[in-house]
N, C-alpha and C positions, 0 to 999 in steps of 0.2 A: 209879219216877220221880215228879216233881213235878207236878202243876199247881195252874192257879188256877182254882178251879171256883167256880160257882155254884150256889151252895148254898141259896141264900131268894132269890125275883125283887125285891127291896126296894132295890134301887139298890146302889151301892158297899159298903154295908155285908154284902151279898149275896155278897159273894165268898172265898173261905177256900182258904189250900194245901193242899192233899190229896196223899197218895201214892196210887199207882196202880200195878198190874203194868207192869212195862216192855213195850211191845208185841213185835211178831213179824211179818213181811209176809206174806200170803197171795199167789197168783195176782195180779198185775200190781199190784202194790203195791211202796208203800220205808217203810222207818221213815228220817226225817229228823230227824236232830238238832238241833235249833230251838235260831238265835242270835238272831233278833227275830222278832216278829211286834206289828205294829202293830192298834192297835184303830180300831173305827169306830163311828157311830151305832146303827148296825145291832147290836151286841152291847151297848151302853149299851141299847137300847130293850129286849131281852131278857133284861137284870138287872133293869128296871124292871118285868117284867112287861106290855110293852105290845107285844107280839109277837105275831103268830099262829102262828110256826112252833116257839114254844118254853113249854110251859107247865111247871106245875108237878111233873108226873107224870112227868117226863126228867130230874129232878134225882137228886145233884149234876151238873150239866150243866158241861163244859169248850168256849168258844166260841171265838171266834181266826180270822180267814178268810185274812190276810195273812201266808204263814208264809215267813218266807228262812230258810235254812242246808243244814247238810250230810247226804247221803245217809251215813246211819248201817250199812245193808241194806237192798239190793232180793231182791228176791221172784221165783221164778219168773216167766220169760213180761216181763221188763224191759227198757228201753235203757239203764239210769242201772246207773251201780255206787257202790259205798261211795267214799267221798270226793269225789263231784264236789259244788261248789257248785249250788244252786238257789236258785229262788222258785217258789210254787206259784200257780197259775190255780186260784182257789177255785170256779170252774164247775164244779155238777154241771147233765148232762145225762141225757138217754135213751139219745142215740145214733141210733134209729131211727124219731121221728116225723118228719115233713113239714121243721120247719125244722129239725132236724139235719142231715136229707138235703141240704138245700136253700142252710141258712143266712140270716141268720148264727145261730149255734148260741146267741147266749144270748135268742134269742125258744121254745127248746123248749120243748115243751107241759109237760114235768114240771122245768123250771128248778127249781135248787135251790142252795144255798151248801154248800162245807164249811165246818166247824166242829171245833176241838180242835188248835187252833195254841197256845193257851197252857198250854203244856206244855214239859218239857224234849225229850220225844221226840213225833212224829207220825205216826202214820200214815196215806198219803195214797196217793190214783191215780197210778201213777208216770207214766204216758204227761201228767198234768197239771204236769208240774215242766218249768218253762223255766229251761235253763242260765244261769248267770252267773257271766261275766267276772270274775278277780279283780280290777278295777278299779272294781268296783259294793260298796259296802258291804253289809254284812248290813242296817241300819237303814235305808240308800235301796232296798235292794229290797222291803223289806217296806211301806213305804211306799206302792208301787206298785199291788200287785192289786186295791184298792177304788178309793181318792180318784181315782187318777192314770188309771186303767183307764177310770172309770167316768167325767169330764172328757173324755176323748179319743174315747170313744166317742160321747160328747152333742154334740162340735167334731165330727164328721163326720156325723153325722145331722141338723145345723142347715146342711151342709158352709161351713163359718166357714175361708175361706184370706185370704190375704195383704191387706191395706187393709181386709178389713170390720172394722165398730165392733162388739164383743162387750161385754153388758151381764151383770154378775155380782153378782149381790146377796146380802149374805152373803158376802164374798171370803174372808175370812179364817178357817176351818175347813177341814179338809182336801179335799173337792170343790172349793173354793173358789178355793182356792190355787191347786190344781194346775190350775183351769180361767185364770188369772189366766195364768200357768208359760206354757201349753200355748198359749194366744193369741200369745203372742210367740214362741215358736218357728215358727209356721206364718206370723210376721210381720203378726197383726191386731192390732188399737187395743184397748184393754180398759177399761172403767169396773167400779171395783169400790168396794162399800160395807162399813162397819162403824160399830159408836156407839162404835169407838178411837181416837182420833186417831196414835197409838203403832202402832197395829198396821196403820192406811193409811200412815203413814212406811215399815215394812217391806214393804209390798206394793211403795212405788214402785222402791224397792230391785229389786224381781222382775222391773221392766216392765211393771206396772201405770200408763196412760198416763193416768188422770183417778181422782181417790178421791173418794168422797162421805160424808160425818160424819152418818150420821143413820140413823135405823129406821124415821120416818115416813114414810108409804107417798107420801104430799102433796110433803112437803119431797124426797124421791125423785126422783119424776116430774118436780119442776122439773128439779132439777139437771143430772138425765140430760137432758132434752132442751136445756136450755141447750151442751150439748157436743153434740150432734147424734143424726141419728135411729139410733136402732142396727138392724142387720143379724142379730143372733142372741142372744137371751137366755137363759144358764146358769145354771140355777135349780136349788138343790137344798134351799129354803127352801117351797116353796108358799103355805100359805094367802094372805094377803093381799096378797102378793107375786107373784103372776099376772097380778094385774089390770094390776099397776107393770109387769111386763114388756110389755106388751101395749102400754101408751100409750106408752113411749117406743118400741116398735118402727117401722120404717118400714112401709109398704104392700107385703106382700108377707113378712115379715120373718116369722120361725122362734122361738121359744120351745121351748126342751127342759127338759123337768124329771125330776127322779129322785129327790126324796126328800120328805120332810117334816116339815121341821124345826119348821117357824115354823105348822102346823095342816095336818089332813087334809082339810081342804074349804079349794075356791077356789070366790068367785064372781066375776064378771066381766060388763061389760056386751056382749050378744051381738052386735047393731047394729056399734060398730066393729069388734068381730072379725072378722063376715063380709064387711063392708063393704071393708073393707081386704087380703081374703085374707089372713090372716094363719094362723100354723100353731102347734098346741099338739100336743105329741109327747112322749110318756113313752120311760123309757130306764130299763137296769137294767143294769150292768156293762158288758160290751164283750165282745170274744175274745179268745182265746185269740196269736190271730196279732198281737193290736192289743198284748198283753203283752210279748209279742218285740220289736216296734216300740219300747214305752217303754226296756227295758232296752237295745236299742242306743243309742238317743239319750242316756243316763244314762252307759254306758260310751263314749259319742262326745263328750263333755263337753258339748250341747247342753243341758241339763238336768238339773238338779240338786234334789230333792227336798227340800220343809220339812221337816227334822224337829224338833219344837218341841219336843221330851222322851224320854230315855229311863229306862224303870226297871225293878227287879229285878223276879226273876219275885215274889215276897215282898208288893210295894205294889203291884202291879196295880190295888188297890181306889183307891189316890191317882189312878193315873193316869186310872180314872175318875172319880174326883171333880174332878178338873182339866176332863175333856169335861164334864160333868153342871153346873160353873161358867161354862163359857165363858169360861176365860182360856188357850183353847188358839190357836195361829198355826202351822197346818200338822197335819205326825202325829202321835201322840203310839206309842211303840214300846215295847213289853214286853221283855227280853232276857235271857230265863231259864238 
């Protein structure tokens, strides 16, 4: 079989088709035969080299966290057989530490991602594969188990429902989006920003209810408070962009962050932080059950996923150099 492996951590040019044995399932396992899988920051940072979970000494390495398609062979000890469609829950867990037991399962002590969705075939946890509808595309599903997952799970741990004002800086990347998507499903107000004036026209498209033209952190903090105080800020930008969530937040107001795009240090002034109760709370994917949640609402027509690109398994390396540019609006989807 094929994939697209990385082979030098040096960015897009790091990437090369390779053959590989066709797999085989072991014990609770499927080989799925992979019609998208969408990429994310998370495997751009790992072609870059700027990963801790991925060095040099794993190469050629094959990454991919978002895999949809079809059950190829399952494995002894399964619920799936050949031909059902899925999407995978790239959740690795333990199982049996404190929050496994306890929940929710992606705070376990030994959290971890799968990895080797860019490939023709995969093989993956069968009990991690959530069913899909054939009214759900291979390319909206795949969409889903990073951006869409990890959005939805930040909207319930800020718990962001109906009339509050949600602040999204960075709208327009895949977190971005689908935190933008996700606002207006549960019927909240959404401010979101980009330096595109093209690419905040398609946001308003989405239901994005106020857009802001700008990167500076200054020019920001106006804007946003000139439309009101916001109720929950969905960050997956950091550095300099915490402080912005903070001033426009009201008293008492929620900040969620998950990623780090824009620098891995935030500073912030600590006075009205405390002053104002305000809450700073990290987030990393969602569950497994919040997965099922997305795909109904996608096959309920409530939601309908960006997907800004798709391409062969062949230029994988374009479609990181498209992320690596930032002239991405939504997913961008491999479909080997």
């Amino acid at each position: 079989m094929r994939t697209a492996a990385f082979t030098e951590l040096v960015g897009p040019d790091g990437v090369e088709v390779l053959e590989r044995d066709a797999p085989s399932p072991g014990e609770g396992e499927a080989v799925v035969d992979v019609r998208a899988c969408s990429i994310n920051h998370h495997d751009l940072w790992i072609l870059e080299g700027d990963s801790a979970m991925v060095g040099e000494d794993v190469l050629p390495f094959v990454s991919g966290l978002d895999v949809a398609g079809v059950v190829e062979e399952a494995g002894p000890g399964t619920a799936v057989e050949a031909g059902d469609r899925v999407v995978l829950c790239p959740n690795e867990t333990c199982g049996v530490c404190r929050y496994c037991r306890e929940g929710p399962e992606n705070l376990c002590e030994q959290f971890s991602l799968y990895h080797g969705g860019l490939a023709e075939l995969a093989t993956v946890e069968a009990a991690r594969l959530v069913p899909l509808p054939d009214s759900v595309s291979f390319a909206a599903a795949a969409a889903l188990p990073t951006a869409y997952l990890t959005a939805w799970h930040m909207m319930h741990r800020a718990d962001v429902g109906a009339g509050d004002l949600v602040f999204v800086p960075g709208a327009t990347g895949g977190v971005g989006v689908a935190a933008v998507q996700l606002a207006d499903v549960v019927g909240a107000k959404s401010i979101g920003t980009s330096t595109s004036a093209e690419k905040l026209d398609r946001l308003a498209d989405l239901g994005c209810d106020h857009r802001v033209e700008t990167a500076d952190p200054e020019e920001m903090v106006e804007a946003v408070r000139a439309v009101g105080e916001v109720d929950a800020t969905l960050n997956h930008l950091a550095g300099e962009y915490v402080e912005v969530g903070l001033k426009v937040m009201r008293r008492g107001g929620t900040q969620v962050v998950c990623g780090r795009t824009a620098g891995r240090k935030s500073e912030f002034g600590a006075a009205p932080f405390f002053l104002g109760h305000q809450e700073i709370l990290g987030s990393t994917m969602g569950t497994q059950p919040e997965l099922e949640t997305l795909v109904s609402l996608v096959a309920d027509g409530e939601l309908d996923p960006v997907v800004g690109g798709t391409y062969p398994l062949e230029e994988t390396d374009e479609a990181f150099r498209a992320m690596a540019d930032r002239t991405v609006f939504g997913k961008l989807v491999v479909e080997p």
